[in-house]
TORKOL-380404 format. One line per field, with one value per residue (C-alpha): residue number from 1; residue in one letter; x, y, z negated. Coordinates in steps of 0.001 Angstrom, whole numbers, plus 500000, padded with zeros to 6 digits. Layout:
num	(NUM | ...);
residu	(A | ...);
x	(X | ...);
y	(Y | ...);
z	(Z | ...);
This chain:
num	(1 | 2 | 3 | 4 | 5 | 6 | 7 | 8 | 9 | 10 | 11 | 12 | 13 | 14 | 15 | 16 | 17 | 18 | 19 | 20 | 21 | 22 | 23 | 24 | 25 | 26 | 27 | 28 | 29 | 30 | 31 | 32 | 33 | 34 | 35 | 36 | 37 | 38 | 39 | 40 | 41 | 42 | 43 | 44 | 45 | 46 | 47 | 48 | 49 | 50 | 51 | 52 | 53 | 54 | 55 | 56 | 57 | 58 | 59 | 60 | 61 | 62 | 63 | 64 | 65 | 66 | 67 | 68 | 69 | 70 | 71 | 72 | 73 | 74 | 75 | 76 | 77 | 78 | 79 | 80 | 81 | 82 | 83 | 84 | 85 | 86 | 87 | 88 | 89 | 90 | 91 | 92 | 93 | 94 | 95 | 96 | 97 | 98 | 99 | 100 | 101 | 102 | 103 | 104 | 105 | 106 | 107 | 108 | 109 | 110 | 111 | 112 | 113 | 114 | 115 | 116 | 117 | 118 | 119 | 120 | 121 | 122 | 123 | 124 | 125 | 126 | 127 | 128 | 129 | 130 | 131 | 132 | 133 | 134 | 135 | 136 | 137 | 138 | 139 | 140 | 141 | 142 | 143 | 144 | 145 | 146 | 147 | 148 | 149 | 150 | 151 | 152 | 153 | 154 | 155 | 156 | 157 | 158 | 159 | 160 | 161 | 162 | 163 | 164 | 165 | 166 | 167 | 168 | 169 | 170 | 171 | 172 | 173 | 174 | 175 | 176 | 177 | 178 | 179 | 180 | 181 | 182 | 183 | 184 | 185 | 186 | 187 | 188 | 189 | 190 | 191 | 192 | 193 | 194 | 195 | 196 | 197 | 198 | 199 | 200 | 201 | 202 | 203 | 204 | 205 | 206 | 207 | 208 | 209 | 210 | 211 | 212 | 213 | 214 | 215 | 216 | 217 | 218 | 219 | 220 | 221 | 222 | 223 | 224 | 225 | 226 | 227 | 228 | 229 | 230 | 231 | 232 | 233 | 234 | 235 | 236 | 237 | 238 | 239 | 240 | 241 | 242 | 243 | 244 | 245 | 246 | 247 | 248 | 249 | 250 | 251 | 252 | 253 | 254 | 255 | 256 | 257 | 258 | 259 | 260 | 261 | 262 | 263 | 264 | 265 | 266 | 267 | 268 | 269 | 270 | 271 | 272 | 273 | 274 | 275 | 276 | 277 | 278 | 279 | 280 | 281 | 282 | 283 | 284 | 285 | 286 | 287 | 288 | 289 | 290 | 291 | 292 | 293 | 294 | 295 | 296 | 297 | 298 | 299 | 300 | 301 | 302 | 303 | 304);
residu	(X | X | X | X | X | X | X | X | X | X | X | X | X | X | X | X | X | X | X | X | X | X | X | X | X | X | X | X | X | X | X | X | X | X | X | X | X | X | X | X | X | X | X | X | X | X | X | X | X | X | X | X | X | X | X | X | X | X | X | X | X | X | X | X | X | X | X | X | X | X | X | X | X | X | X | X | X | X | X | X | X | X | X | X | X | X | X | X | X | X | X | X | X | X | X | X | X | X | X | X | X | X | X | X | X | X | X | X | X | X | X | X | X | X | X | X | X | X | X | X | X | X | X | X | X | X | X | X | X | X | X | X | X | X | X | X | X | X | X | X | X | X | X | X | X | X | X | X | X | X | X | X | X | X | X | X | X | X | X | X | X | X | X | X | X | X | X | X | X | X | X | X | X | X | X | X | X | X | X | X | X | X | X | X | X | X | X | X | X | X | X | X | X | X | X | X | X | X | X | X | X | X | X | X | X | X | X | X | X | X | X | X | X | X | X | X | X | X | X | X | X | X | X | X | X | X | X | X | X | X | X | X | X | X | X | X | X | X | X | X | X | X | X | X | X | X | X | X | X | X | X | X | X | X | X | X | X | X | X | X | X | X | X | X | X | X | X | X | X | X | X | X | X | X | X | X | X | X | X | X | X | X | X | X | X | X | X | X | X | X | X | X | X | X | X | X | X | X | X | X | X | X | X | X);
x	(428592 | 426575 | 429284 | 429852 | 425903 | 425493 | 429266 | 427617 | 424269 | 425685 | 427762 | 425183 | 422469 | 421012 | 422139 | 419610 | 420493 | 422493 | 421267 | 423179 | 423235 | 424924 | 427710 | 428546 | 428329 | 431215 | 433406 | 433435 | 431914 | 432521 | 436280 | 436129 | 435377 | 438451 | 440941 | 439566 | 439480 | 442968 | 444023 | 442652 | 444620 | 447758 | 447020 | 445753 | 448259 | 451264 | 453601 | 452435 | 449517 | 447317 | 444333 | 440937 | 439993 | 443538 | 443156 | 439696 | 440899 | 443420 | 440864 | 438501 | 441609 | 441860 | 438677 | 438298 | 440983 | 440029 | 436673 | 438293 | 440354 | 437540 | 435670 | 438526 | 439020 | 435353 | 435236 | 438450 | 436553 | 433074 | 433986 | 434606 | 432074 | 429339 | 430162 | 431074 | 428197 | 429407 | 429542 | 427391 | 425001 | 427289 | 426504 | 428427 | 427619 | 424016 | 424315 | 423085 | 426233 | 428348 | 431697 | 432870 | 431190 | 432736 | 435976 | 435615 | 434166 | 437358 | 439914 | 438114 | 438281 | 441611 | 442640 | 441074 | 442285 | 446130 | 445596 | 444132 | 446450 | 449066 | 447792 | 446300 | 448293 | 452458 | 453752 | 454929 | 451781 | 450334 | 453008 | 452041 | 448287 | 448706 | 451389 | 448603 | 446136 | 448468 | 449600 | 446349 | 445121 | 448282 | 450183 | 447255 | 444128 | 445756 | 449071 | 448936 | 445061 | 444519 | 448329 | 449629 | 448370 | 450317 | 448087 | 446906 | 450158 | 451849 | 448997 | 447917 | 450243 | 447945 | 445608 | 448429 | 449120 | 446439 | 447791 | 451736 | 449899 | 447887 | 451213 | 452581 | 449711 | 449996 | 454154 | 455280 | 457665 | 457747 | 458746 | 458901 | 456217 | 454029 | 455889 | 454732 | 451380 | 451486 | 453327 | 450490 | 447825 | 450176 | 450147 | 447018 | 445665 | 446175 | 444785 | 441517 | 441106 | 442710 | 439374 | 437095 | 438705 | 438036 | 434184 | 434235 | 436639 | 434409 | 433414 | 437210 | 437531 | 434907 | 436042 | 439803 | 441227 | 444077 | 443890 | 445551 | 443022 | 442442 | 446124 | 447641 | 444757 | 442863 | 445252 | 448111 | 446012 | 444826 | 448643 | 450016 | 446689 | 448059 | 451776 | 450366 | 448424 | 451373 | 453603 | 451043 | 451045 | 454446 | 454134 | 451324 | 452745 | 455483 | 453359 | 454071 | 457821 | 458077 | 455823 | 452667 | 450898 | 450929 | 449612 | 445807 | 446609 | 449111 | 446900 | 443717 | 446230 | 447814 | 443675 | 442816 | 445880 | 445540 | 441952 | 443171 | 445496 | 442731 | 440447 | 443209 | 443798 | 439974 | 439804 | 442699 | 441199 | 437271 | 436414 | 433847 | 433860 | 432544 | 435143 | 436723 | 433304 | 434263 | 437784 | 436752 | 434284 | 436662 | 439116 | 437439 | 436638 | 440128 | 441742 | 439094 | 439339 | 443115 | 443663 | 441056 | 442757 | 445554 | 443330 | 442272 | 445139 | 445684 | 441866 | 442166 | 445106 | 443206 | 440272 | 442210);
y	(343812 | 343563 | 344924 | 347934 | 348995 | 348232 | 350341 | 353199 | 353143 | 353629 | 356959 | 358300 | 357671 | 360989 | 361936 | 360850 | 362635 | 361240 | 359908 | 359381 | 355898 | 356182 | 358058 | 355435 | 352716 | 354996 | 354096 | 349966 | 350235 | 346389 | 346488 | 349648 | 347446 | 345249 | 348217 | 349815 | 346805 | 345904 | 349505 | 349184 | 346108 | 348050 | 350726 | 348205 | 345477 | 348584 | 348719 | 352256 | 354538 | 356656 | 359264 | 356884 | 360378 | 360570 | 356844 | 357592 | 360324 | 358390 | 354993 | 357990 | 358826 | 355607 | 355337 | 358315 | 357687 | 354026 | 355261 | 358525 | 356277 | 353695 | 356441 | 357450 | 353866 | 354142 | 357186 | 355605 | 351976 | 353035 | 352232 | 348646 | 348344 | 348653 | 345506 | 343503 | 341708 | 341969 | 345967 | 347426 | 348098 | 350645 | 354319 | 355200 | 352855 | 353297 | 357438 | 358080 | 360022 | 362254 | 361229 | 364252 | 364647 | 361051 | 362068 | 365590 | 363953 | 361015 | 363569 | 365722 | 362491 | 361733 | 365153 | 365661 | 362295 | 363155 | 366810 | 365755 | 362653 | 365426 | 367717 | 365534 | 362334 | 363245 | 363896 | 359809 | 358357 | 360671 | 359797 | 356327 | 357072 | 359801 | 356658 | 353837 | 356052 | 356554 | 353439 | 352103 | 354716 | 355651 | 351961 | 349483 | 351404 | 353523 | 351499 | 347332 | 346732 | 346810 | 345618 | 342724 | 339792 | 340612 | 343601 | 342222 | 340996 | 344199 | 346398 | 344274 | 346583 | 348904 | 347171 | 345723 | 349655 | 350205 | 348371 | 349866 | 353352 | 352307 | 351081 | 354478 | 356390 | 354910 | 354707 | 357622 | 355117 | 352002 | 348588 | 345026 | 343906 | 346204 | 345159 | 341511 | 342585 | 344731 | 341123 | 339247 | 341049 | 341759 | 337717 | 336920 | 338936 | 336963 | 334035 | 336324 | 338032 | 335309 | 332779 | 335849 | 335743 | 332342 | 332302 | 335931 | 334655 | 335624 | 339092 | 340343 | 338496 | 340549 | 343764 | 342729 | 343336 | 340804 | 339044 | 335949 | 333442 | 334992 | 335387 | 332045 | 329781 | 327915 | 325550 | 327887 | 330304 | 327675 | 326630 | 329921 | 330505 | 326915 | 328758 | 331389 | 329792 | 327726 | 330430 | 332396 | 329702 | 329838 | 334177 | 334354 | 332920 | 335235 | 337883 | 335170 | 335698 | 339114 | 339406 | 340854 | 338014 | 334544 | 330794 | 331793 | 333618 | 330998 | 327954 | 330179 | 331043 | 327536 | 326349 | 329176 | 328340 | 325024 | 325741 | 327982 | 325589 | 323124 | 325337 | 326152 | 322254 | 321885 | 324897 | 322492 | 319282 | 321481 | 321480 | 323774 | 326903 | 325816 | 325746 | 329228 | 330668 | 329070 | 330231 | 333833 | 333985 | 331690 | 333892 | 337194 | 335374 | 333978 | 337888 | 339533 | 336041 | 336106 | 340157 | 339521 | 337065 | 339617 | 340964 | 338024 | 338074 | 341747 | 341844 | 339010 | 341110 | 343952 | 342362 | 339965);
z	(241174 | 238529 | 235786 | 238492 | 238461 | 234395 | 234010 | 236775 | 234629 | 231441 | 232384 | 234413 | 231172 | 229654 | 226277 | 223903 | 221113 | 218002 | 214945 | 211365 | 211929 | 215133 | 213951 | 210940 | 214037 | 215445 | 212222 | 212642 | 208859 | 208986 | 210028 | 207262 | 204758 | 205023 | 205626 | 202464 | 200654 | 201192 | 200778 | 197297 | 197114 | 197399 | 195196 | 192439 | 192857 | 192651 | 189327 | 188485 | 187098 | 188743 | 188041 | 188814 | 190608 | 192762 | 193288 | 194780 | 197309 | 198265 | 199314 | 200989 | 203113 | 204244 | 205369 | 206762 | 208720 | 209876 | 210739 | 212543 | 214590 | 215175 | 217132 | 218968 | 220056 | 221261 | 223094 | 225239 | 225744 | 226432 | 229823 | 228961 | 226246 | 228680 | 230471 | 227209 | 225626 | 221974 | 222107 | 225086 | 222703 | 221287 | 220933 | 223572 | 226059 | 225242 | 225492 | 221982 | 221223 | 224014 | 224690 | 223666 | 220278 | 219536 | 220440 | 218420 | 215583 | 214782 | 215842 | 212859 | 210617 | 210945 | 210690 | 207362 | 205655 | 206809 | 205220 | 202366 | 201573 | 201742 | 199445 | 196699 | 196978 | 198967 | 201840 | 202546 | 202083 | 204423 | 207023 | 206874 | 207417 | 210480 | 211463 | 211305 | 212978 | 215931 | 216048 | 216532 | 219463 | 221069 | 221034 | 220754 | 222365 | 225022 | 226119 | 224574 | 225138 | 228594 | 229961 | 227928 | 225930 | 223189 | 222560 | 219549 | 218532 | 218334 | 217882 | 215175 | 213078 | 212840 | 210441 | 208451 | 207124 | 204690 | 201483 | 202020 | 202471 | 198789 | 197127 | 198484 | 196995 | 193388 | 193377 | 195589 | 197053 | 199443 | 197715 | 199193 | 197767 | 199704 | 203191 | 202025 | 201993 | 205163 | 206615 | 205489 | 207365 | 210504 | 210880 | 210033 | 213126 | 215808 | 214842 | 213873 | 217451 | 218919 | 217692 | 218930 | 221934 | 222637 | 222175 | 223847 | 226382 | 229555 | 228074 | 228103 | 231409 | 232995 | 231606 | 232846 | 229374 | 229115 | 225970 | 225811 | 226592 | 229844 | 230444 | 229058 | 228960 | 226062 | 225523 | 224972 | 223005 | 220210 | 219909 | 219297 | 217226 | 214931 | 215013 | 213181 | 210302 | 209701 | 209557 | 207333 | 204617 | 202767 | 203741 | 202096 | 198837 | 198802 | 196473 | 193384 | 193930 | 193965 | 190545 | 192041 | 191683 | 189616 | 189337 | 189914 | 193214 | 194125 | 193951 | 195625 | 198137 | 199224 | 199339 | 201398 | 204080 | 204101 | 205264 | 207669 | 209094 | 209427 | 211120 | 213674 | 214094 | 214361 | 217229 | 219230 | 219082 | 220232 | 223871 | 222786 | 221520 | 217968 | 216160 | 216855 | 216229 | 213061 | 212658 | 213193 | 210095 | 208211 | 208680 | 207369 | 204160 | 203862 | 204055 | 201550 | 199009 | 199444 | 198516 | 196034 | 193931 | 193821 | 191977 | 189372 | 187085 | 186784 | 185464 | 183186 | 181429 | 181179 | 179439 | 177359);
């Protein structure tokens, strides 16, 4: 009753009229930063040259088009963002911005990033982005989110395009190396959501979205959420033997998944919801520290 008159309240509230800072809330600037960031990744880490200025229009791109289909993925959940304590204080649910504006205004985004990857970077690399943006509102937002609890399984995809689409923008071609990286993030996402899930667990419940805490139960969730880290380990070491990355990275990168291993064991053997409190902002560091020692040995050449 009471998520029917705060849902009823929220699309009934007058438009207050839009700030700045209310449109950058529409991009997820925080997700942003870790889509960009591993986009760079990709473009960096990639066996090829290109112009600083190209290589800057093509990271724009990216984020234009995360934030673009961040704001899409708003103006569809505002009616479930309303009853969900981590995001009713939203624009949308709060009627600072008009549903229609937000929907205008990430359609524009994404629109602009896919043109202008085109024109200044090719043709495939702009496939991939348009691809990654409707992956993520057409397969995860509209269809996966709200009717399995594998949503974030398979819709996790969507986040694991950004450094292929950077390899793609510095090489003009796909390689595996850059299907390693987009493997890397693909598995590492389920474990992530899977820890906010946990500690958010009665949030999705009320809203009725079926993630898999609500579906499957604690128990099975932490399991699968162990499964994951274990299988992330050895994946994640795969960059050394494909000669993107070397010793530094490898030994950063066996520390950093044995720590998410033991985080995941830690989450099984808590009753509370500590632990995958925990796991969540263990797990943000471990994806920015592990694509940044990609970065480590590259540097050291340069400067040597």
């Amino acid at each position: 009753m009471e998520n029917t008159a705060a849902l009823s309240e929220a699309m009934s509230a007058p438009y207050q009229g839009a700030g700045v800072g209310d449109y950058i809330e529409l991009l997820k600037p925080r997700v942003m930063s870790l889509v960009v960031f591993s986009g760079l990744v990709g473009l960096l880490v990639a066996p090829a040259h290109i112009h600083p200025l190209l290589g800057f229009v093509a990271v724009l791109c990216i984020a234009l088009s995360a934030g673009g289909s961040a704001a899409v993925n708003m103006w569809y959940d505002r009616d479930i963002d309303v009853i969900m304590t981590r995001t009713r204080r939203r624009p949308l649910p709060q009627g600072r911005i008009e549903a229609q504006a937000a929907l205008e205004f990430g359609a524009t985004l994404i629109f602009i990033s896919v043109v202008m990857m085109a024109l200044a970077i090719g043709w495939l690399a702009a496939f991939l982005l348009a691809g990654a943006s409707a992956f993520y509102i057409f397969i995860y937002t509209f269809w996966l989110k709200r009717r399995t609890p594998w949503n974030i399984v398979i819709g996790g995809a969507a986040g694991a395009f950004p450094p292929m689409i950077g390899w793609v923008a510095a090489t003009g071609h796909l390689a595996w190396p850059a299907v390693i990286l987009f493997a890397i993030i693909f598995f590492w996402t389920p474990p992530h959501f899977w820890a906010l899930a946990l500690y958010r667990n009665d949030d999705y419940r009320a809203a009725n979205v079926p993630m898999l805490p609500v579906i499957a139960g604690e128990r099975r969730t932490k399991i699968e959420m162990l499964i994951y880290t274990l299988l992330l380990l050895p994946l994640s070491l795969a960059p050394t033997y494909v000669g993107i990355a070397g010793n530094i990275y490898a030994v950063g990168g066996a520390l950093l998944g044995i720590g998410f291993i033991i985080c995941a064991i830690r989450v099984l053997r808590d009753k509370t919801h500590r632990s995958a409190r925990q796991m969540f902002f263990y797990s943000l560091v471990y994806l920015f520290a592990l694509f940044g020692l990609l970065l480590v040995e590259p540097a050291l050449k340069a400067f040597a």
